[in-house]
C-alpha positions in Angstrom: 192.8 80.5 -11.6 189.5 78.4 -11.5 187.9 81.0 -13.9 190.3 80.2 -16.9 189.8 76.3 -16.3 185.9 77.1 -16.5 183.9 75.7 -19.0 181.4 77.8 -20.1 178.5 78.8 -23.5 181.5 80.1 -25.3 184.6 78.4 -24.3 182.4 75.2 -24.1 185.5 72.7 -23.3 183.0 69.8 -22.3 181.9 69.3 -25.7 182.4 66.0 -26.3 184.0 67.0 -29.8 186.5 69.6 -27.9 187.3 66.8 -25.5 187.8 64.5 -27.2 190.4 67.1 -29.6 192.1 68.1 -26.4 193.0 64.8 -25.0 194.3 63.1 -28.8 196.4 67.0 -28.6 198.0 66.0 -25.2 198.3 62.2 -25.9 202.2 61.5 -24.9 203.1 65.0 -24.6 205.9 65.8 -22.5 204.3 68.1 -20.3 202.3 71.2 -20.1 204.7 73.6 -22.3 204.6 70.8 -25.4 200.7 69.9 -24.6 200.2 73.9 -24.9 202.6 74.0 -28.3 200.1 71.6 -29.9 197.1 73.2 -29.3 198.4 76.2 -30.2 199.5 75.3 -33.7 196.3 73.3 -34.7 194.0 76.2 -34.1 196.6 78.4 -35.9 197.2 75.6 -38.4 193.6 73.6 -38.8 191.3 76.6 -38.7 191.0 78.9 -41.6 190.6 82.5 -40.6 187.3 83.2 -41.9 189.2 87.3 -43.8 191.7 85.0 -45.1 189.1 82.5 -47.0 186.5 84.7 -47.9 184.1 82.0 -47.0 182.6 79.9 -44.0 179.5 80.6 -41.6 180.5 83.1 -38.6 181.1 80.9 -35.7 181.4 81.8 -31.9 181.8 78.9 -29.7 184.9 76.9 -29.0 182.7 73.9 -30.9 181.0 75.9 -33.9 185.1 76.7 -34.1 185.7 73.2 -34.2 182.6 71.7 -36.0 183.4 73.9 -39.6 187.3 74.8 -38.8 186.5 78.7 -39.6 186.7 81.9 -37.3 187.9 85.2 -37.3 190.0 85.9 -34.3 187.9 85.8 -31.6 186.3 82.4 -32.5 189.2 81.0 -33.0 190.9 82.2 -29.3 187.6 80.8 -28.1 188.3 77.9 -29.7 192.2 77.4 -28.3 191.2 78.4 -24.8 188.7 75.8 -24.5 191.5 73.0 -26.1 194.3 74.0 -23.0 191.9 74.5 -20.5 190.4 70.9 -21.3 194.1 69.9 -20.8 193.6 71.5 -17.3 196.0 74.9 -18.2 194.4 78.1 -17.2 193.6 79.8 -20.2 192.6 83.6 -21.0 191.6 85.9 -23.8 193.7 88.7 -24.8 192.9 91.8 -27.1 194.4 94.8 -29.5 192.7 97.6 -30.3 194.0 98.2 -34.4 193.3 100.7 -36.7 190.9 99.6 -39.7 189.9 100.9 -42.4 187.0 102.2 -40.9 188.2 103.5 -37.9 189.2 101.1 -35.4 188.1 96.9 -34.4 189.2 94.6 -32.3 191.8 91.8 -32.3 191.1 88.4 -30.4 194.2 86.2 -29.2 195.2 84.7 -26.0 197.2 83.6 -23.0 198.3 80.5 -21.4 199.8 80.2 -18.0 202.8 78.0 -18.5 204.7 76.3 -15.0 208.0 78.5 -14.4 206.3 81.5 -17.0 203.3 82.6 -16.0 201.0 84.0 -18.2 202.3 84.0 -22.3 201.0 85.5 -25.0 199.6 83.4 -28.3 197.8 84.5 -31.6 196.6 81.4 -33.4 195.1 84.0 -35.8 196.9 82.2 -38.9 200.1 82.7 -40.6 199.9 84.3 -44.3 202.7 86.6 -45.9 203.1 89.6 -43.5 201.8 87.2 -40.4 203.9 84.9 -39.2 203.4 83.9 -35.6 204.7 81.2 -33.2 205.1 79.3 -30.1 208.2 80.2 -28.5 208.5 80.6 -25.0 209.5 83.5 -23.4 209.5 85.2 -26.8 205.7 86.5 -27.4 205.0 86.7 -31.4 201.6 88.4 -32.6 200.3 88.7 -35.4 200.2 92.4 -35.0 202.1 95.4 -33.1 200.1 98.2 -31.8 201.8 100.7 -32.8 199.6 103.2 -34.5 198.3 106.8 -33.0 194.9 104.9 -31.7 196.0 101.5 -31.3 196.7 99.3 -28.3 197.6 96.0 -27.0 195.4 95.3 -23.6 197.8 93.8 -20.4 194.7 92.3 -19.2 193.9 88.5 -19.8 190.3 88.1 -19.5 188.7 84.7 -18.3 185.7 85.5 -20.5 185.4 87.2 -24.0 184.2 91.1 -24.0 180.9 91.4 -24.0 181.3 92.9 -27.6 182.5 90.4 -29.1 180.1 87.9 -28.4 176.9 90.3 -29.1 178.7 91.0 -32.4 179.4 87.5 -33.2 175.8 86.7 -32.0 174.1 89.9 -33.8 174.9 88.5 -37.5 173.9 86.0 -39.6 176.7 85.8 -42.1 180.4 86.6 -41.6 179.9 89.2 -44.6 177.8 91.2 -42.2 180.4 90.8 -39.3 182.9 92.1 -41.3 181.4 95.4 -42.1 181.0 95.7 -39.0 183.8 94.6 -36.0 183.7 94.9 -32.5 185.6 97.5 -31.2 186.1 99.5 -27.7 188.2 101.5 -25.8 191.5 98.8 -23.9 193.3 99.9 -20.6 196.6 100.3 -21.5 199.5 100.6 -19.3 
């Protein structure tokens, strides 16, 4: 489990901005289940999906996430893995392969093992009409099924983002770029 408590140049949890987030998140929580619940609605709440706004620079990092409260997808699961693993749960990232309307792209969420669960399933993506997800353990709400000839949900949670992701996040200048152009590769499925 120590490599989804890790720290690292994406999930960068030691930022003293992050940290300091993650511990005002926790503050009298009840316990791991309620500290997770928080973090889980303030990325989902707090951070604007970058689609949804039309707007924003293209962030990567858990504190470029933080510092302009914009991200597509995959910023913002950086973004809520560093804030549980800062509150010392194990945190992963997660990923759907969807059809788009050029072909196919990537869809960023995560996964938080919870005491008594194991590992559960969260999309902070952001709610909007036709998207409405939540925190509800054992019941696992995305904000999309993989249902599609083409598309597929990944079993695997990841300690680190795909290599794709990151290049593509790192290869662009402006999130108008980015979105012409989404990461995208072939999941395992089961």
């Amino acid at each position: 489990m120590n490599d989804y408590l890790a720290t690292t140049d994406i999930i960068d949890w030691q930022h003293p901005e992050v940290a300091a987030l993650s511990a005002a998140l926790a503050k009298g929580a009840t316990g791991p289940v309620e500290t997770a619940r928080r973090c889980f609605t303030w990325v989902r709440d707090e951070v604007r999906h970058t689609l949804d706004i039309q707007a924003g620079p293209l962030t990567c990092t858990a504190s470029e996430v933080l510092r302009h409260r914009v991200g597509f997808c995959y910023a913002k699961s950086h973004l809520l893995a560093a804030l549980l693993r800062a509150n010392g749960l194990p945190a992963g990232l997660c990923y759907q392969r969807l059809a788009h309307e050029s072909g196919f792209c990537l869809h960023g969420f995560n996964a938080v093992h919870l005491p008594g669960l194991g590992w559960y399933r969260i999309d902070a993506r952001g709610n909007k009409p036709g998207i409405d997800t939540v925190f509800e353990p054992p019941s696992v709400r995305l904000a999309y099924a993989a249902t599609a000839p083409g598309e597929a949900t990944d079993p695997t949670v990841y300690a680190h983002p795909l290599p794709v992701v990151v290049a593509k996040l790192r290869a662009y200048a402006d999130w108008q770029s980015f979105a012409a152009d989404l990461p995208d590769q072939t999941l395992a499925t089961v």
